[in-house]
N, C-alpha and C positions, 0 to 999 in steps of 0.2 A: 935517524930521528924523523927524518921527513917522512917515510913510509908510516911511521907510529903516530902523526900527524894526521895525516890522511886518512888512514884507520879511523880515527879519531873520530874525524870530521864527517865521514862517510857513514858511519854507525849513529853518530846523533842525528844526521838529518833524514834515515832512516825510522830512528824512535820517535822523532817528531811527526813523521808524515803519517803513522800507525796511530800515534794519540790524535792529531786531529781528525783524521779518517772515525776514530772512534768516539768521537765527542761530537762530529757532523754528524751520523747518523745513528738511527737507534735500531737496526739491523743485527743479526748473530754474530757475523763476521766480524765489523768492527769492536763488537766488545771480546772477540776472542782474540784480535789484536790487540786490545788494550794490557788484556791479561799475558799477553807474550811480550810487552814493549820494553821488559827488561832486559830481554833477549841478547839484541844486537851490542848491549854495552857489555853483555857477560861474553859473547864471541871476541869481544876487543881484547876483553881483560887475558881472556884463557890462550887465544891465537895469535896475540901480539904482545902486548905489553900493558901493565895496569896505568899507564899513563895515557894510551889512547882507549882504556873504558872510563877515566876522568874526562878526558876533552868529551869524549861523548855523551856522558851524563851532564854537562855542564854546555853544549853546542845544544842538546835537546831540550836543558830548560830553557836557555837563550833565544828557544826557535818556540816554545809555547809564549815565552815572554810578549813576544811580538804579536805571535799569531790568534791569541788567545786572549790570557788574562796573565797579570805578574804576578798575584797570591796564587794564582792556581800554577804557576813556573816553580816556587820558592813549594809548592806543597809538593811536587814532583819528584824534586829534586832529594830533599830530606826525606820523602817515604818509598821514594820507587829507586830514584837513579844514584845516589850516594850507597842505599845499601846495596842492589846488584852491581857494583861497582869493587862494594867490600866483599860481599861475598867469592867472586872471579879471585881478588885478589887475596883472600885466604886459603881457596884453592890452591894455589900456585906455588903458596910455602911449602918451605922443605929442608932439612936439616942434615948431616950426615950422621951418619952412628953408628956402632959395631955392629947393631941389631939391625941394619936394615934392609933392603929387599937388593935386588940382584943392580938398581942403578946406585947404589950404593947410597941410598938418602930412603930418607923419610918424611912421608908426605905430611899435611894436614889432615889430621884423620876424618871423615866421613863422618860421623857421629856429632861432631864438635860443627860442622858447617849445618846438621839439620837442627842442631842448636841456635843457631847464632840465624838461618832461615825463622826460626819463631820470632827471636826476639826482633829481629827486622820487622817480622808480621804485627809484632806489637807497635813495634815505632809507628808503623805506617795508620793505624789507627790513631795512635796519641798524637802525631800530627797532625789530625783534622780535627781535634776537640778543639783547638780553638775556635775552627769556624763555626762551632755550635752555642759555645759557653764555657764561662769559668769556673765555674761550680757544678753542684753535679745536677741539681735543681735547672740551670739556663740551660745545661747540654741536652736533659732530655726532654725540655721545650722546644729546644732548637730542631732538635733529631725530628719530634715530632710531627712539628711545624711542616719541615720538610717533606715527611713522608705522606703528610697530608697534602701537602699541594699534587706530590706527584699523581696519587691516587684519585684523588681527584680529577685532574685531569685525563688521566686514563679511561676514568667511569662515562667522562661527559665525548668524549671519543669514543667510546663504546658505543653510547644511548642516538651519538649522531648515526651512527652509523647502521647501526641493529637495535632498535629502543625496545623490540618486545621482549627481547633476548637476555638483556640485561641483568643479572641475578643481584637480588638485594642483599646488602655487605651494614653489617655492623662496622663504621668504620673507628670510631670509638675503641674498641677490641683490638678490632686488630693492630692502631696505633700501638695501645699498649705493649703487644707482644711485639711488634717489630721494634718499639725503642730496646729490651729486655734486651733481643734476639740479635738484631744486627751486627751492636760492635763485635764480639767475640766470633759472631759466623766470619765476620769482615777480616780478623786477625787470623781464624783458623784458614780461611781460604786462600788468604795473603803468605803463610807458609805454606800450604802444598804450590803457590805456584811457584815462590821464591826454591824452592827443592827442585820443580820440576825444568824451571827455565835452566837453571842450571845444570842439571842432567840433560837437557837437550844442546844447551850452549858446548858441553863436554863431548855430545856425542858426534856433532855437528865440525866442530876443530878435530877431533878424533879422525873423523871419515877424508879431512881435509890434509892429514899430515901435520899439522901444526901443534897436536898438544904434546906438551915437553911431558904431562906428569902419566905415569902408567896408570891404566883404567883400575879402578880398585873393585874388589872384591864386594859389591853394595849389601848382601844380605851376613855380612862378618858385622857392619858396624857396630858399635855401642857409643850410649848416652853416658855424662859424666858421672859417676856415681854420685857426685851431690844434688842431679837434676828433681829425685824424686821429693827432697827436703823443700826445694823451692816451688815445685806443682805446688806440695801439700799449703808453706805460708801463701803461698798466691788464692788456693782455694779457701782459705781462712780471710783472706783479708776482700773477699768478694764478698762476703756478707755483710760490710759496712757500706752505711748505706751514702757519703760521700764520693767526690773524685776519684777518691783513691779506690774505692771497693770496685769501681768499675774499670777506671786501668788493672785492678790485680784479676779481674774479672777476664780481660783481654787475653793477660799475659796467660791465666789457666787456658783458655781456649786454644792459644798458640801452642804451651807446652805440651797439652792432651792430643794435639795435631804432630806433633813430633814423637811421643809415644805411640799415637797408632802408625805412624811410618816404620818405627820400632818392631812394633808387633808383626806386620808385614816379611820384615827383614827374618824373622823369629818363622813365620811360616813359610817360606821359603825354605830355610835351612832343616826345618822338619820335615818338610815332604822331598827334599832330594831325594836322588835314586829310589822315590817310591814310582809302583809302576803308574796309577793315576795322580800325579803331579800335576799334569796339565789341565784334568778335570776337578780337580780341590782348587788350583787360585784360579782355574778362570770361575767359578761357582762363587769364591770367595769375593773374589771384585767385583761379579757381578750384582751377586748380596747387595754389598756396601754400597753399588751405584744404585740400586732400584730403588732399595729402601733406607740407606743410612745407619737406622740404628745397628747393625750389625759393627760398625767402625767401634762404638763403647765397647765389646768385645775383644774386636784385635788391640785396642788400646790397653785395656787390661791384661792381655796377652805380654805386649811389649813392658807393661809395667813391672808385671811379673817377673819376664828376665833380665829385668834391671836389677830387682832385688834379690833373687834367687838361683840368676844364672841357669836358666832352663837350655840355654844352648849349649855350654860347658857338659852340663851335666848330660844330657844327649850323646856329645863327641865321648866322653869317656865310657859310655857302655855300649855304643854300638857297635857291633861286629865288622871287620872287613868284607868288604863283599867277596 
């Protein structure tokens, strides 16, 4: 228990020292620390025990508390460090059953965690609505407000520094489409990191000896089959123009973020054993990174073999090699 303690202890003052690294300065680095400070609590969870990825979600808002601010400890904790905490610890389930693999259990399947990745991605947005507003009218004055100060300041740091160079911005405009734009970008980007920190916190315990669950097979997964009924009320209920049409707003962009993880998984398993494999996904990721839009695509991909089963149907006409 003391070892699991320590863990503990060592992993939160870890994620503390990443958040405030990355809130002292506005550098690449520390916001790419920000975006990994899940990390250390999901190495706890997976390497040790899920009681020292608790001490350490809970030692890391204790050390923002101090160091920082205490609504900003209490917003940490419910959108960053409680869910990589759950998430580690869903991992880690496991059952026995007739059916199951050579350790004689069965894991939590893969699919059901890049599930529960979105809806974390949603929490962590719904827990800032209140620092904006309570309504959906205060929230995107709030948002606004904000984005207008930041911008602002940026421009007049700009104009100190280079004034001929400065290019003229409708900032009006742009306000708009950033209130539109952000929460859902905020929720989607929020689950691919929550997927990825965990893939690395896995790979990481893995390289170390420490992970008890065997590496799974990432491009087999599947989504619930009820997942596509709840995208579709979610994208129904974003055209109301209340709170709520913008949390369902969130939660679409989360789940569309798990469908093209989906779709991913989907092309993988189609290009195995082809001879350019390695030139279709790296073509494809790179697509996806340049320009984006090509992700509506693989999401579409993965939606599709959610309802249609395009990887089933693959496995049963291919030939043996």
């Amino acid at each position: 228990m003391g070892q699991i303690i320590f863990i503990g202890v060592v992993a939160g003052a870890a994620v503390t020292v990443m958040l405030f690294a990355a809130l002292a300065s506005g550098s690449l680095i520390p916001v790419i620390l920000f975006y990994l400070a899940p990390l250390p609590i999901m190495i706890a969870v997976l390497g040790w025990h899920h009681i020292a990825g608790m001490i350490a979600a809970v030692m890391a808002a204790a050390g923002l508390s101090v160091l920082v601010d205490f609504w900003l400890a209490v917003t940490f904790l419910l959108a960053v460090g409680l869910p990589a905490w759950w998430l580690g610890y869903l991992a880690q389930l496991a059952r026995a059953t007739n059916s199951a693999g050579q350790d004689g259990l069965e894991w939590y399947p893969v699919g059901r965690l890049v599930v529960w990745s979105a809806l974390m991605g949603t929490v962590a947005v719904a827990v800032a609505v209140p620092h904006f507003g309570f309504d959906a009218d205060a929230f995107r004055e709030g948002l606004r407000h904000t984005f207008d100060t930041l911008i602002r300041v940026q421009r007049e740091g700009q104009e100190a520094v280079a004034p001929e160079i400065t290019p003229p911005t409708d900032i009006g405009r742009l306000l708009d489409v950033l209130v539109v734009v952000i929460p859902p970008a905020s929720a989607a980007l929020s689950t691919v990191t929550n997927v990825f920190n965990l893939w690395l916190a896995g790979r990481i315990v893995r390289f170390s000896g420490q992970l008890k669950r065997p590496w799974p097979v990432l491009s087999d997964m599947a989504l619930p089959p009820f997942l596509p009924a709840v995208l579709a009320l979610a994208i129904g209920g974003a055209f109301m123009t209340n709170l709520l049409g913008i949390l369902c707003g969130v939660l679409a962009a989360s789940l569309f973020m798990a469908y093209a993880l989906l779709g991913f998984a989907v092309l993988h398993t189609l290009t195995r054993g082809h001879n350019a494999r390695s030139f279709l996904l790296a073509g494809t990721y790179g697509a996806v990174f340049m320009f984006g839009w090509p992700l509506i695509v693989i999401a579409a991909v993965g939606l599709a073999d959610a309802t249609l089963g395009i990887r089933a149907r693959l496995t049963r006409v291919r030939r043996p090699p």
